[in-house]
C-alpha positions in Angstrom: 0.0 0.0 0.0 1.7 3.3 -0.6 2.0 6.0 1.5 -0.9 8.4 0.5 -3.4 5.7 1.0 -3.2 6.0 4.6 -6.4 6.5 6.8 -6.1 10.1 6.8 -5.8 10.4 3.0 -8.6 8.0 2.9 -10.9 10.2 4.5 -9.9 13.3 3.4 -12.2 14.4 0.6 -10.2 16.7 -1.1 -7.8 13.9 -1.3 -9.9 11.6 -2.9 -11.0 14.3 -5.8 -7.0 14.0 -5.8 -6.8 10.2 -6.4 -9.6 10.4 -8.3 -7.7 12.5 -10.9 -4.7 9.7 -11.3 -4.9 7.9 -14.2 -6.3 4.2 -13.9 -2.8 2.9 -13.5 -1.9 4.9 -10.7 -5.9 3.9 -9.2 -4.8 0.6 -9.9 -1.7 0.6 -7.7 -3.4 2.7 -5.2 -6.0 -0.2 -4.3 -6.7 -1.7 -0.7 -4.6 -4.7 -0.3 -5.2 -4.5 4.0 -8.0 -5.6 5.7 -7.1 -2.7 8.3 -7.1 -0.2 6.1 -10.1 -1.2 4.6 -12.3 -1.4 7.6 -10.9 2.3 8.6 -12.0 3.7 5.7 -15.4 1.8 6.4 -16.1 3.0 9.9 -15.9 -0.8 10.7 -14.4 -2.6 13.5 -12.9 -5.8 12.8 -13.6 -7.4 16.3 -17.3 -7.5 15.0 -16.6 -9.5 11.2 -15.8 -12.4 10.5 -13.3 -11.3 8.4 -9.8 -13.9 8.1 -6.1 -13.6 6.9 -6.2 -16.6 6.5 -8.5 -16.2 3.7 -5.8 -14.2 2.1 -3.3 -16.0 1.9 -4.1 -17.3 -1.6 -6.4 -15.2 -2.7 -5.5 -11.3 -1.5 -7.8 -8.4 -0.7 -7.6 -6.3 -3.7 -10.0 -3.2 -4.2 -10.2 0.4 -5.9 -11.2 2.8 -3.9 -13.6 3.8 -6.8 -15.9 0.4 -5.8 -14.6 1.1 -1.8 -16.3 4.0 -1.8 -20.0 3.1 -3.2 -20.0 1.0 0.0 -22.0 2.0 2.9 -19.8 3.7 5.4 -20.8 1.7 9.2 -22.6 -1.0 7.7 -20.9 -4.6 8.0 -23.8 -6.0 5.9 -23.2 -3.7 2.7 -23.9 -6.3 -0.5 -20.6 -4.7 -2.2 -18.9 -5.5 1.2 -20.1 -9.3 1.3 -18.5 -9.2 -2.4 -14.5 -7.9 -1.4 -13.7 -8.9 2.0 -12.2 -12.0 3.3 -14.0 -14.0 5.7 -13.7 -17.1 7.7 -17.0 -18.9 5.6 -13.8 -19.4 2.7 -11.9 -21.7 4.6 -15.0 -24.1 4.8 -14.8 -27.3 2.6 -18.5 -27.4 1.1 -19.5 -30.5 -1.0 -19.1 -30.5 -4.6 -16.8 -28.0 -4.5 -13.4 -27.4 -6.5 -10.1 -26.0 -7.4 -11.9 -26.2 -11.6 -15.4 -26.0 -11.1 -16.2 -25.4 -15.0 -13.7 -27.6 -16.6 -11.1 -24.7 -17.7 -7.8 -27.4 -17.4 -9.2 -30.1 -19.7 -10.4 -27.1 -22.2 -7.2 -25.7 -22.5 -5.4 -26.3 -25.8 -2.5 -24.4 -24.8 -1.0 -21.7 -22.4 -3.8 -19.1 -22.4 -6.3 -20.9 -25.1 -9.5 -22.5 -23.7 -11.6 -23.9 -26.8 -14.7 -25.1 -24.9 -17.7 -23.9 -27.2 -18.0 -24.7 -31.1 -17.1 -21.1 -33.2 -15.7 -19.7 -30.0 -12.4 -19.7 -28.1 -10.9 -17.7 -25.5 -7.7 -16.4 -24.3 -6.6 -16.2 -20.7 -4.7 -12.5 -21.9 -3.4 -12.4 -17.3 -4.5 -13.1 -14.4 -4.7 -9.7 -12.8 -7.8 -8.4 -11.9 -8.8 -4.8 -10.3 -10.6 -6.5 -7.9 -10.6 -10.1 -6.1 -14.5 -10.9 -6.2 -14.2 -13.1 -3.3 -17.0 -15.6 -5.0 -14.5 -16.0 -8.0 -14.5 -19.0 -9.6 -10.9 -18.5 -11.1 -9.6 -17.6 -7.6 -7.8 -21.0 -7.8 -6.8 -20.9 -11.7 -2.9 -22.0 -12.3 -2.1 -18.5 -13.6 1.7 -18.8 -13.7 1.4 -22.2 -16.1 -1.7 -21.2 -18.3 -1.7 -17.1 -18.7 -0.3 -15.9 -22.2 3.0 -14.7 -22.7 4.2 -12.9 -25.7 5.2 -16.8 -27.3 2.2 -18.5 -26.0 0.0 -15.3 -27.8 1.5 -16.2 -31.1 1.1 -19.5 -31.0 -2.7 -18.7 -29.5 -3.7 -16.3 -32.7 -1.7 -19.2 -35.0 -4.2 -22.2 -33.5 -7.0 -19.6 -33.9 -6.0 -18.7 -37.8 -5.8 -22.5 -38.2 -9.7 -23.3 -36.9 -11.9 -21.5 -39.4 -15.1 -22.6 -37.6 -13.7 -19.7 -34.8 -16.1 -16.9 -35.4 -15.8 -15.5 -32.3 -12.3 -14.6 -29.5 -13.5 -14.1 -25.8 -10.8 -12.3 -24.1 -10.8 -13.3 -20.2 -8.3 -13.4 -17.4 -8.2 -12.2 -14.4 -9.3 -9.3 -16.4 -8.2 -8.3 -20.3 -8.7 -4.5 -19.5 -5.9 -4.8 -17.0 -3.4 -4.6 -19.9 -1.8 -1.8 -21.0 -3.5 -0.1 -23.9 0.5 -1.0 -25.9 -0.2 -4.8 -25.2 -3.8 -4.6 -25.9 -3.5 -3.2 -29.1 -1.2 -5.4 -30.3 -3.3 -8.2 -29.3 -6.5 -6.4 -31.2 -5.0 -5.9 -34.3 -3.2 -9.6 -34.8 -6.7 -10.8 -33.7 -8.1 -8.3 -36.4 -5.9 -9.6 -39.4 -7.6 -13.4 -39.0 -10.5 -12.8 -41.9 -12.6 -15.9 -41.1 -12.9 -13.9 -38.0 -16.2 -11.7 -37.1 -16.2 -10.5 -33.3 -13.8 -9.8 -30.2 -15.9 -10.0 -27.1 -13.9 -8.7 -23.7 -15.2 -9.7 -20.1 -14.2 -6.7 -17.9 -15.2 -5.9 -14.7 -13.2 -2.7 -14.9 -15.7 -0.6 -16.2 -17.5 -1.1 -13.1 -14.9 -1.4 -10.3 -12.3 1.0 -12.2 -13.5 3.3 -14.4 -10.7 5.7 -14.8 -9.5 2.4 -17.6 -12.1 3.7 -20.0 -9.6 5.9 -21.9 -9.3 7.4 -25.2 -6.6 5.8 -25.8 -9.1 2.2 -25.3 -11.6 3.7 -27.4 -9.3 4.4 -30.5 -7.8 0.9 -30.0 -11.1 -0.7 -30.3 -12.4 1.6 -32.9 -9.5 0.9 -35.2 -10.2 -3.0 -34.7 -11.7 -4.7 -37.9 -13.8 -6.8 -36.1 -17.5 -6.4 -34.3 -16.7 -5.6 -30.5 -18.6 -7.0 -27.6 -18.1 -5.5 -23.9 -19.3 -7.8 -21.0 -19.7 -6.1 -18.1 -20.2 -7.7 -14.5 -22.3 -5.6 -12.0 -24.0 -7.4 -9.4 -26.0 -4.9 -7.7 -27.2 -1.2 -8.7 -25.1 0.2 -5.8 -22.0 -0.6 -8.1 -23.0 2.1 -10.6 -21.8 5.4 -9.4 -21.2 8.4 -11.4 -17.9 7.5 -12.6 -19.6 4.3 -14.2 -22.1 6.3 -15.7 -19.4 8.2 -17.2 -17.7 5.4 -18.5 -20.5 2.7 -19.7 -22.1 5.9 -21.3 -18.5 6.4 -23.5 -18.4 2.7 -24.2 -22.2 3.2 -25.6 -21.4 6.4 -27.2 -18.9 3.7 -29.6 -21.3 1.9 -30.6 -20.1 -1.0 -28.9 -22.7 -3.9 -28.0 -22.7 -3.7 -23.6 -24.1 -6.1 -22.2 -24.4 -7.4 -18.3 -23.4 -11.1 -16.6 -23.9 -11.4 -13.0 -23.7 -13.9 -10.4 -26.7 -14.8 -8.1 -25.2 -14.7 -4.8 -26.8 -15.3 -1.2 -26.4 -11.8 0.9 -25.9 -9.7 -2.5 -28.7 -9.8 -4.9 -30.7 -13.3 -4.1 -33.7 -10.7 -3.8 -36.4 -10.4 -6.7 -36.1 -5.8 -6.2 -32.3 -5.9 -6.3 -32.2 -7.8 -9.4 -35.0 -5.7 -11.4 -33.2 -2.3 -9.6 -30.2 -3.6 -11.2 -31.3 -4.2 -14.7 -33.3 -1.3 -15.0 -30.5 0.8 -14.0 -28.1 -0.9 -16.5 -31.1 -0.8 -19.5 -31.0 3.4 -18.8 -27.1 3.5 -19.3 -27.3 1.1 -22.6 -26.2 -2.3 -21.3 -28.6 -5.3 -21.4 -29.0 -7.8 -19.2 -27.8 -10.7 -20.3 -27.0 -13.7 -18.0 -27.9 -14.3 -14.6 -25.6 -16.9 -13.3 -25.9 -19.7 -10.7 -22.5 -20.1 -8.4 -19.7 -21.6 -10.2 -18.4 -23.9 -7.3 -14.9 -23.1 -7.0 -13.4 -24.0 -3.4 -13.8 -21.2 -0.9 -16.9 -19.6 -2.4 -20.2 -22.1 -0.7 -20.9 -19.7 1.6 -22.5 -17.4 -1.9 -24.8 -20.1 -3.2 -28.3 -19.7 -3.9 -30.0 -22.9 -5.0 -31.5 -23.3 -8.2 -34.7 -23.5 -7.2 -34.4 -19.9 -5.6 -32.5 -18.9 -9.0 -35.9 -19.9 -10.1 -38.2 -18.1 -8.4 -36.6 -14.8 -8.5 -36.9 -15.0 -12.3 -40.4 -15.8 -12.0 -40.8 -13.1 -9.9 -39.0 -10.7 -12.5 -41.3 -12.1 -15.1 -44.3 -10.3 -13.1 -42.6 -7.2 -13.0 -40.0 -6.5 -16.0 -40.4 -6.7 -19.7 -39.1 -9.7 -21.2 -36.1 -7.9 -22.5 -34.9 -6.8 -19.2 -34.9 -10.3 -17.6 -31.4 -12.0 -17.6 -31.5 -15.3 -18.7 -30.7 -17.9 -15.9 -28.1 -20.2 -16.4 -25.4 -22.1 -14.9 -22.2 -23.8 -16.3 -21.4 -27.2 -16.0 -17.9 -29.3 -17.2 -17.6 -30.4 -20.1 -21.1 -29.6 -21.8 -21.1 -27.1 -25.2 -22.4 -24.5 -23.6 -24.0 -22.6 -20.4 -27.1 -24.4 -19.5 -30.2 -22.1 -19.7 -32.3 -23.1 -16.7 -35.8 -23.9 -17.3 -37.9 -21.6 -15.5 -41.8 -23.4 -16.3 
């Protein structure tokens, strides 16, 4: 942690406007990695969490103070709280739970190339993320053997060249966007020179948890790409879109780009029928759809988040009585070694 994100920095407004004005790099770097620190800036004691180091110790506390601050100053049951800090409910072995929950190892081609889904394949580009959603189901991924490298992401775009059925490139992580806009653009335009080729689709939770990344610099690398872009965003609850989100999912739209929204059902967060149709009505204004809904990937260290199907269920029922049809994410859940997400059936 450096030295101006001490407590008093933290909650000094004037010095947040300050922070606030860094570019995303220097937000990036700036991100609560203590749990003490953390709950200072919070107005919460620890003595009264559950929270655990232990919990840390492979997968850290990482978070922006640009999602740090949408959370409810005083209150220990914030649903953007539940979703960052570490707690003793991860070192509980649940049943039927996993290091691979959705079958990334046996899918992987190469370093970095997952080829699950027929026209579709996607690239591991790091595994840095802005944020460690503590419900992630990568939290136990073997980065260090399977992440792309400069060789691995020649030999990645030469498999893809090779497999003309690949319409489509989904670049995942960790979290594409934390690349710099040099090695992303590189990335974009080999990508861009394959001509059976038609889209690019990025995962990104940084428009959400780190907004400052939505640069012009990223705009003009993904305007100059041949291909169709898709952004997938990942919001769980409205309370995540603050006014530096607006900002940038409203440049994102402005583009042209096709936004669209995943989120995970998760007990404690959004397993509530209002949340979910606050949450997709307030995406649907700023020009992002919903799009999936989906059930807990059962990675080790993440039980304590699941919401049965049944309930998964029910909630979209309940949505059903009370959105329009285009508004209602699609309830799915992912299973090992099937061709695709399974759509739940909600009748």
């Amino acid at each position: 942690m450096i030295e101006t994100l001490n407590n008093s920095f933290m909650l000094n407004p004037q010095n947040e406007t300050q922070h606030f004005a860094k570019n995303w790099q220097q937000q990036l770097a700036d991100a609560f990695s203590s749990i003490d620190e953390l709950c200072d800036y919070l107005h919460l004691e620890i003595k009264d969490l559950p929270v655990s180091l232990a919990a840390t110790k492979n997968f850290p506390l990482r978070v922006p103070l640009s999602f740090a601050a949408s959370i409810k100053k005083g209150d220990s049951n914030d649903p953007l709280l539940r979703q960052i800090l570490p707690i003793s409910d991860e070192l509980t072995l649940y049943p039927g739970f996993s290091d691979d929950p959705v079958g990334d190892l046996p899918a992987a081609i190469q370093a970095g190339v997952l080829h699950k889904y027929h026209g579709r394949t996607l690239f591991i580009n790091t595994g840095s993320c802005a944020i460690n959603c503590r419900y992630c189901f990568r939290r136990n991924f073997p980065y260090s053997d399977l992440q792309l490298n400069k060789t691995s992401e020649n030999a990645g775009i030469a498999y893809i060249a090779s497999q003309t059925d690949i319409a489509e490139v989904i670049l995942s992580g960790g979290d594409p966007l934390t690349l710099s806009d040099a090695r992303l653009k590189t990335l974009i335009q080999k990508l861009s020179s394959i001509e059976h080729l038609k889209r690019i689709r990025i995962h990104s939770r940084l428009p959400i948890v780190l907004p400052a990344r939505i640069t012009a610099e990223l705009l003009n690398t993904l305007n100059e790409c041949g291909k169709q872009i898709v952004i997938i965003v990942h919001c769980n609850h409205a309370n995540e879109i603050n006014s530096r989100v607006k900002t940038a999912l409203s440049l994102l739209k402005q583009q042209g780009f096709s936004l669209f929204n995943q989120a995970v059902l998760l007990k404690g967060v959004n397993d509530h029928a209002d949340i979910l149709s606050q949450l997709s009505e307030k995406l649907f204004e700023l020009g992002v759809m919903p799009y999936y809904l989906h059930l807990l990937d059962k990675a080790s260290g993440t039980g304590h988040f699941e919401v049965t199907e049944a309930t998964g269920v029910a909630l979209i029922k309940q949505l059903q009585n009370s959105l329009p049809g285009y508004l209602i994410p699609k309830l799915v859940k992912e299973q090992a070694g099937q061709k695709s997400k399974l759509l739940i059936n909600i009748n």
